[in-house]
C-alpha positions in Angstrom: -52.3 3.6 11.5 -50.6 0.5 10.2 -51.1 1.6 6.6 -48.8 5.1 7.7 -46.6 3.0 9.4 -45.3 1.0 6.3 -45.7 4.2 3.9 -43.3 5.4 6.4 -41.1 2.0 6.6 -41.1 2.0 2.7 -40.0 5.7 2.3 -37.1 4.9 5.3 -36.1 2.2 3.4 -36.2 4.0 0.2 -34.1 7.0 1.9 -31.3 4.2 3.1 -31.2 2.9 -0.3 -30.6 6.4 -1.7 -28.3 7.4 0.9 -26.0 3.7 0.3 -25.8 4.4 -3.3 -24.7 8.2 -2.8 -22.0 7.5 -0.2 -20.5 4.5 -2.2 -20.7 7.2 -5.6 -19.3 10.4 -3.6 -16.8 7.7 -2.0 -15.6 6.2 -5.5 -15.5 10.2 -7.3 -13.6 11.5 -4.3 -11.0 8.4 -4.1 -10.9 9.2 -7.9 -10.4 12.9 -7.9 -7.7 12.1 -5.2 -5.6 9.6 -7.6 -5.6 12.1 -10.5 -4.6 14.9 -7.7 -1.7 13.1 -6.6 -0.4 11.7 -9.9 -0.4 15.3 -11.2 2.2 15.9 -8.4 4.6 13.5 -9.8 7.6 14.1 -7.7 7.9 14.0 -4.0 10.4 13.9 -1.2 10.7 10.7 0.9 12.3 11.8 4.3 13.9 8.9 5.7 14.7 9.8 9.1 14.6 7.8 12.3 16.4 5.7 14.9 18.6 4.0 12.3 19.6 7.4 11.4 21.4 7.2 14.8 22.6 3.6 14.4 19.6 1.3 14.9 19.7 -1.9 12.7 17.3 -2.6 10.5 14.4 -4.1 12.7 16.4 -3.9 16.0 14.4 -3.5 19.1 14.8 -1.2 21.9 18.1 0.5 20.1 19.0 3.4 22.6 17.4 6.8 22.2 19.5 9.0 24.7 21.5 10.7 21.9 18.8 11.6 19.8 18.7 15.5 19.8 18.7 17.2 16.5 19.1 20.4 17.8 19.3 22.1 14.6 16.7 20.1 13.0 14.7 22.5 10.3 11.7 20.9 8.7 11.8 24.4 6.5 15.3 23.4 5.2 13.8 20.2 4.0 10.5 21.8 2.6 12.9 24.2 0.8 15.4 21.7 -1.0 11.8 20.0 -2.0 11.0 23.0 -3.6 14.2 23.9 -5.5 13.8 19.8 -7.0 10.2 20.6 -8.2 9.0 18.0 -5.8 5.3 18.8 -5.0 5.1 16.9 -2.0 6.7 14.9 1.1 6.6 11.2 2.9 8.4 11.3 6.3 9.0 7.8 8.3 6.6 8.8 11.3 7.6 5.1 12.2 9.7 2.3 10.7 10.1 -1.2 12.1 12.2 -0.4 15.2 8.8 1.2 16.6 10.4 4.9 17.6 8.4 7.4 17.3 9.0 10.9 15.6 5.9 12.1 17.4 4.8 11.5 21.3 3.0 8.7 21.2 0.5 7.9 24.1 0.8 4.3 23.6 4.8 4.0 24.0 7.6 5.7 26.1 9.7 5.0 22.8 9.0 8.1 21.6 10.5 11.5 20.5 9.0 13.1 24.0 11.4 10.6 25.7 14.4 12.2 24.5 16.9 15.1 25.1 15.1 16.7 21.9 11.4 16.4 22.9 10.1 18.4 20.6 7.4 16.7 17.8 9.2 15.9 14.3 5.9 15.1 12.5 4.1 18.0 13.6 7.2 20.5 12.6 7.1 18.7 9.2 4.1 19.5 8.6 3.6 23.0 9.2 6.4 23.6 7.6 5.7 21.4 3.8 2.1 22.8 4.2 3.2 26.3 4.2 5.1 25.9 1.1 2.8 24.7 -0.6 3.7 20.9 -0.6 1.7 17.9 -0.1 2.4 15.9 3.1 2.5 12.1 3.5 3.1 9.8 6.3 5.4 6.7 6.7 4.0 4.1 9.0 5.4 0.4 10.4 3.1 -1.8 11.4 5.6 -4.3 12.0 7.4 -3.0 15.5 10.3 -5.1 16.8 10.5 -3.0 20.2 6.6 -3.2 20.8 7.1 -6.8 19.3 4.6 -6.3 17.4 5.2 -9.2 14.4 3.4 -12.0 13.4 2.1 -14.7 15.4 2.3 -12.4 18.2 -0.4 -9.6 18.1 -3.1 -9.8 20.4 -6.3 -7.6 21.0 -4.1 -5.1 23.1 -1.8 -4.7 20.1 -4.6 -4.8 17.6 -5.7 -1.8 19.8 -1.9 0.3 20.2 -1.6 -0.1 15.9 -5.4 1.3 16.2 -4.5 3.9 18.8 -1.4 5.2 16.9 -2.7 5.7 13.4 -6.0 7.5 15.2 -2.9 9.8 16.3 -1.6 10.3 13.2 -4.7 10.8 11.4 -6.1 12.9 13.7 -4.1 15.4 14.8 -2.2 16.8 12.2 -5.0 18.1 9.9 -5.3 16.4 6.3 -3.1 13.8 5.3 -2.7 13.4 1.6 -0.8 10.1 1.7 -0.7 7.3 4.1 2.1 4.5 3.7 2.4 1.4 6.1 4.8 -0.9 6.1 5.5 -4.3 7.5 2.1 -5.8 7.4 1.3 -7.3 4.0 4.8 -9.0 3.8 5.7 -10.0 7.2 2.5 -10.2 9.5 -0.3 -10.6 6.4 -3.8 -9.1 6.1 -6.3 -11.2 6.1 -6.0 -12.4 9.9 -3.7 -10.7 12.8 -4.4 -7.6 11.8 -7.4 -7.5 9.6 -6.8 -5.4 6.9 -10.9 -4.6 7.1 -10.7 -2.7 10.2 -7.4 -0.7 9.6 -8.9 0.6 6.1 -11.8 1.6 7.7 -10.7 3.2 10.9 -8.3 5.5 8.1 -11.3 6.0 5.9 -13.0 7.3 8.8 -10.5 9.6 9.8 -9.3 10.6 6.7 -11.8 10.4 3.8 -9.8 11.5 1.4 -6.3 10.3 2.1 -4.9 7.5 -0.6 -3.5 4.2 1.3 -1.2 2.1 0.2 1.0 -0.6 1.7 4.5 -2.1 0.7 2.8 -5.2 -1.2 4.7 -3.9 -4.6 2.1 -5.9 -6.6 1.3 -8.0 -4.5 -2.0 -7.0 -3.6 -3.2 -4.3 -5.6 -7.2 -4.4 -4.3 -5.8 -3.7 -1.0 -4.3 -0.2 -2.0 -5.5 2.9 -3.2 -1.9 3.9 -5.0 0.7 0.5 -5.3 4.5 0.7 -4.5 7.4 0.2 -6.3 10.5 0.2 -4.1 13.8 0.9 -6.3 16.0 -0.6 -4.3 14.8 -3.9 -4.8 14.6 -3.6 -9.0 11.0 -3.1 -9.4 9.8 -0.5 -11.5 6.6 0.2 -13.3 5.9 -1.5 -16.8 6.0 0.2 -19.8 2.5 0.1 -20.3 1.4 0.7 -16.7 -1.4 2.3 -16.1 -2.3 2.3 -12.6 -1.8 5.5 -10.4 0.8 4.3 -8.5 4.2 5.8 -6.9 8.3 4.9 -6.6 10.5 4.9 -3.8 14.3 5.8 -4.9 17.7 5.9 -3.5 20.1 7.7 -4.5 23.1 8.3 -1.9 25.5 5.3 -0.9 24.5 4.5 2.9 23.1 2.6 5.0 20.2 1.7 3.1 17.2 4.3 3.1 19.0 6.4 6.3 21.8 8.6 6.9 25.2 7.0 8.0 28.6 8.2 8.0 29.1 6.7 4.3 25.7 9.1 3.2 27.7 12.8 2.7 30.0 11.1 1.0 28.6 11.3 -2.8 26.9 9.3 -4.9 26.4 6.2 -6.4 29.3 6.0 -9.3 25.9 4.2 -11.0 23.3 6.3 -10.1 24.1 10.1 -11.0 21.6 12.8 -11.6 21.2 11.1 -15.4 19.6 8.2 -13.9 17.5 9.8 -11.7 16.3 11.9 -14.5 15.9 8.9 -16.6 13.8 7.3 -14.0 11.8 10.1 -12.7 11.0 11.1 -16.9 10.3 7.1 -16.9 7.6 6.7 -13.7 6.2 9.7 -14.7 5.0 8.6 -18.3 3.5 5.6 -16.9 1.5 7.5 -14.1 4.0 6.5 -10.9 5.1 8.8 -8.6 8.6 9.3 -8.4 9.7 9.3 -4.6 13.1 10.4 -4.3 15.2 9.1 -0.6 16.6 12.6 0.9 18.3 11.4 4.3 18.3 14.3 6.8 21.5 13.7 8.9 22.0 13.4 13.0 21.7 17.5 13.2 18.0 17.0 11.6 19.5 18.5 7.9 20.2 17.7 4.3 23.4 17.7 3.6 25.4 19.9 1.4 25.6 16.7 -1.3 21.3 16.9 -1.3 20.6 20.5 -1.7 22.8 20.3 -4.6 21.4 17.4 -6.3 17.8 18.8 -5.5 18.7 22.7 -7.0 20.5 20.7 -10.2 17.4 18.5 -10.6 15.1 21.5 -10.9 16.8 23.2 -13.0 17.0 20.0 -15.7 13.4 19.1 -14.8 10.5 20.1 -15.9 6.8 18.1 -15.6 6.2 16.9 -18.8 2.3 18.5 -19.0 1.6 17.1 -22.6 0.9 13.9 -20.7 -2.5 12.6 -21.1 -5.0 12.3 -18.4 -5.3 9.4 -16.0 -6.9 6.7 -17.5 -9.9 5.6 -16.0 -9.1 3.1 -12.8 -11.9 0.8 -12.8 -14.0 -0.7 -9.8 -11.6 -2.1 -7.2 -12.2 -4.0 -3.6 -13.9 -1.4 -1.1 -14.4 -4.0 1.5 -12.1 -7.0 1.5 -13.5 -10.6 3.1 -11.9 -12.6 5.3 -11.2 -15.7 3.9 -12.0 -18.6 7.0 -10.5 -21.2 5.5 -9.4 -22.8 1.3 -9.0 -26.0 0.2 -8.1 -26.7 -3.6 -8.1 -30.3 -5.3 -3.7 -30.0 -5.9 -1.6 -27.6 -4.2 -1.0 -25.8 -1.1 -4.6 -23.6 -0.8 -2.6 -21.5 2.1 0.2 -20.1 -0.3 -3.1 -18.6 -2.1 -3.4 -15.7 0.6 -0.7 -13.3 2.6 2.7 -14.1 0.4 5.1 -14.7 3.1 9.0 -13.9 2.0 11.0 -16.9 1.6 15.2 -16.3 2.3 13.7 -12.3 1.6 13.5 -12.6 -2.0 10.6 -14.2 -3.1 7.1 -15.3 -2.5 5.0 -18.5 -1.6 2.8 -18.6 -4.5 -0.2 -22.0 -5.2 0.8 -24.0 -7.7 -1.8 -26.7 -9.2 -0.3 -30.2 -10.3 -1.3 -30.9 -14.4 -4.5 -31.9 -14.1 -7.4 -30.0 -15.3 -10.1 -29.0 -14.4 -8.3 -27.4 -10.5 -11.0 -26.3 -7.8 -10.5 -23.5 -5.0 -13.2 -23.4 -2.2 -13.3 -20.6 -0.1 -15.1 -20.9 3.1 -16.5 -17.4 4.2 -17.3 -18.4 7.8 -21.2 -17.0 7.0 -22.9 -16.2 3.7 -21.4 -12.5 2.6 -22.1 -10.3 0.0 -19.6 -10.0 -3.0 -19.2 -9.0 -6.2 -15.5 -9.1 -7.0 -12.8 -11.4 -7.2 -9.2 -10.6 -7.8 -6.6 -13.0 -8.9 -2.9 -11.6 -8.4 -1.0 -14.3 -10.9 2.3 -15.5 -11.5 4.3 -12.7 -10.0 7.8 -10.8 -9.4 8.7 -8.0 -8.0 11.6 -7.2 -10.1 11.6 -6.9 -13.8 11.3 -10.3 -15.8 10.9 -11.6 -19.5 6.9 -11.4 -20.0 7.1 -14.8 -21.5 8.2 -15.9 -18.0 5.1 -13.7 -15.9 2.3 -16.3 -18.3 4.0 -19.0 -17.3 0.8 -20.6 -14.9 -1.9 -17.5 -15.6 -5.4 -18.4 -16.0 -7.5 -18.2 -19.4 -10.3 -19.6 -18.4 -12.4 -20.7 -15.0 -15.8 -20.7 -13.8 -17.6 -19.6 -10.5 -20.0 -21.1 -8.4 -21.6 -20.6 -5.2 -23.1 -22.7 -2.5 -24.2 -22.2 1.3 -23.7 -26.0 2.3 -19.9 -26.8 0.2 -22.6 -29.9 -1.2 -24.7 -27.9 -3.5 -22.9 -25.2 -5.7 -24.6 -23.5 -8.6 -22.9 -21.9 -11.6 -22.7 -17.9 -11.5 -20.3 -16.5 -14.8 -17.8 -18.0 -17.0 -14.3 -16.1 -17.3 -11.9 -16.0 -19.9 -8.6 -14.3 -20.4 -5.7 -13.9 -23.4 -2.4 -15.6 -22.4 -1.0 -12.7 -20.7 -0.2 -11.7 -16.9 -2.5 -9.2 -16.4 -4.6 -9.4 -13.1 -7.5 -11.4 -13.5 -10.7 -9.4 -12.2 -13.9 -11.5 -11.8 -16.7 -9.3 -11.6 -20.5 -10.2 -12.0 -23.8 -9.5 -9.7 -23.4 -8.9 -6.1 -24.0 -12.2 -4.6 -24.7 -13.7 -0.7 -23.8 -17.1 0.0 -21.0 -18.6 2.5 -19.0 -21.1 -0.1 -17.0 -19.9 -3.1 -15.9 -22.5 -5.9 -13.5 -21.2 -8.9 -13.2 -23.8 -11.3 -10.3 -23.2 -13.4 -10.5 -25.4 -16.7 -7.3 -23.9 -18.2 -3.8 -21.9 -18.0 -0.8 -21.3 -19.6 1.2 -24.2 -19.8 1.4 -27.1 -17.3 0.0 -26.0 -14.3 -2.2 -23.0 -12.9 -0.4 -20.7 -10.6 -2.0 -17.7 -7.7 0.1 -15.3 -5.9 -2.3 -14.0 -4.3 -6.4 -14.0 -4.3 -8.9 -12.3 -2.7 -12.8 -11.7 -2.5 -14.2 -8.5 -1.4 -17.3 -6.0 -1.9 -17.2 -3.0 -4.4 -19.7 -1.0 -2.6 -19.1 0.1 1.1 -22.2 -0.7 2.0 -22.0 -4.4 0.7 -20.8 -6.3 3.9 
């Protein structure tokens, strides 16, 4: 009897084994077919349409939502201008920061279903890109100024309405290609408030197959399936990117991303269809996306001035399909780690996690004094599994000399590991060329609670981190 009962244990144990290693591979080949899907669709639609389209500030709470009614809204006129572009599929802002709701919400009264209209804008959106053929994305804020919903201030209840409204999204729509949020990286952070763990895995569960991504830019690329450029801001892809990744573009002089009075009045004197050929030929050799701003007006339609720049488009446009395949991606972060605490012997060790916007332009970045070697400790709270460390280094998100991005970059450091922070012993050396590429530390999954990088060198005087972060690259490895 006993001997059954571990010839059953060993072959339950080997069946776990098995079944871990095939969900983590039919994970990583679907997340991989899915990339290569979406950057084959190179051109897309982003619908920016929502209270500020009626007035709202940017960020203001609780604007009024008594005149909203679009009573000649037509999702199909949108789907159709898409189509006459070449654009393959569409992002509509189901939510920006203000915290209305194109949908009705059963968390919040501030919602389409609240006004003269009634009628759901995501679901008609939908329907209507899906039955021409178009892919169909979704714009969510995390950050919600009428919900107050910002940082410092979320709570278990509000940890639960974010929950509560992406399950609605995600769930009752049908397949979701694309899955943008907004206003959590750069204003609330992931690693504590609102864990970025639990929100990837609640979408992963709900939509296996839909890419993520967040507006970190480059911030943060282990936390994203597909990083964000946004135009507006100057960043744009390098030359020699190669990381499936996607572009947000305006085009029409406005408010912004939404329809004002100012938007049917033409375009940028700077920014003609030339440009946005340029940059659309541009993002699309180096694998990004080209998301082009189309701002449906008060009547829920494109102007005049954006069926005509979408019909000229397509008829100068064509994919360019001598482009090569994908490149390979590479492992990346499944399962991120919250970090408990950091200490490092110079510097401030907080500025090494969540970049928080300084004045709205830049980023709180480490920055070692000129002494080498520099140490980082990481406190995991309990011993974890890992196997991956990413360092995000000296960073911008606009376009700068390259000599300028080495300035502080790592070229060499050493990891160690310890479950008392007395006793640490040596796991891999790391080196790098003078460059500022992203530093990946891979090596052996390991389990312990303290994490020591060593760095013995950098470029120039002192070492610099935008951002780090340890995580798992198996889904079954925390």
């Amino acid at each position: 009897m006993i001997k059954k009962i571990i010839i059953v244990t060993s072959l339950l144990t080997v069946c776990i084994v098995l079944f871990s290693c095939h969900t983590q591979l039919d994970y990583s080949a679907r997340i991989a077919e899915a990339k290569k899907n979406f950057i084959n669709k190179r051109f897309g639609m982003f619908i920016c349409y929502n209270i500020m389209s009626y007035g709202a500030s940017w960020g203001e709470a609780n604007y009024p939502i008594t005149d909203f009614n679009p009573d000649k809204l037509d999702c199909n006129q949108w789907a159709d201008a898409a189509v006459s572009a070449g654009m393959k599929f569409g992002l509509l802002t189901a939510k920006h920061h203000e915290g209305f709701c194109l949908w009705d919400s059963n968390y919040t009264d501030y919602d389409v279903a609240a006004t003269p209209y009634k009628k759901d804008i995501v679901e008609q959106y939908v329907k209507a890109f899906r039955n021409k053929g178009l892919g169909v994305g979704l714009y969510y804020s995390i950050w919600d100024s009428t919900h107050n919903i910002d940082k410092g201030k979320i709570t278990p209840e509000k940890l639960e309405f974010i929950k509560g409204q992406i399950t609605e999204l995600l769930t009752n729509y049908g397949k979701i290609d694309y899955f943008v949020i907004d206003g959590w990286f750069w204003r609330i952070g992931h690693n504590t408030e609102v864990p970025y763990t639990e929100i990837r895995d609640l979408i992963r569960k709900l939509q296996p197959n839909c890419l993520v991504t967040d507006h970190t830019h480059l911030q943060a690329p282990y936390h994203v399936d597909i990083p964000y450029f946004e135009g507006p801001f100057g960043a744009f892809p390098s030359k020699s990117n190669t990381m499936a990744s996607a572009l947000g573009h305006c085009s029409i002089k406005g408010n912004g991303w939404f329809w004002n009075e100012e938007t049917p009045k033409g375009m940028k004197p700077n920014d003609g269809i030339d440009i946005i050929l340029k940059k659309l030929n541009n993002c699309e050799a180096r694998y990004c996306n080209f998301m082009l701003n189309c701002m449906p007006n008060r009547d829920g339609l494109l102007d005049p001035i954006y069926k005509d720049l979408l019909s000229e488009i397509g008829r100068k446009w064509q994919p360019n399909t001598n482009r090569p395949p994908l490149p390979n991606q590479g492992s990346q972060i499944i399962k991120s780690i919250t970090i408990k605490s950091a200490d490092a012997s110079s510097g401030n060790a907080d500025y090494l996690f969540d970049g928080t916007k300084i004045a709205g332009k830049n980023y709180y970045t480490w920055v070692s004094d000129s002494i080498f070697p520099q140490n980082i400790v990481l406190d995991l709270g309990e011993p974890k599994v890992f196997d991956v460390i990413t360092i995000v280094p000296n960073h911008r998100c606009k376009p700068a000399p390259e000599t300028s991005l080495k300035e502080g970059n790592i070229t060499a450091c050493s990891l160690y590991t310890s479950d008392d922070n007395i006793t640490f012993t040596q796991i891999i050396d790391f080196t790098w060329q003078a460059n500022s590429n992203y530093r990946n530390l891979s090596f052996p999954e390991t389990k312990s609670r303290y994490i020591k990088i060593e760095i013995n060198d950098a470029v120039g005087n002192n070492a610099i981190i935008t951002e780090l972060e340890v995580g798992s690259s198996m889904i079954s490895g925390i």
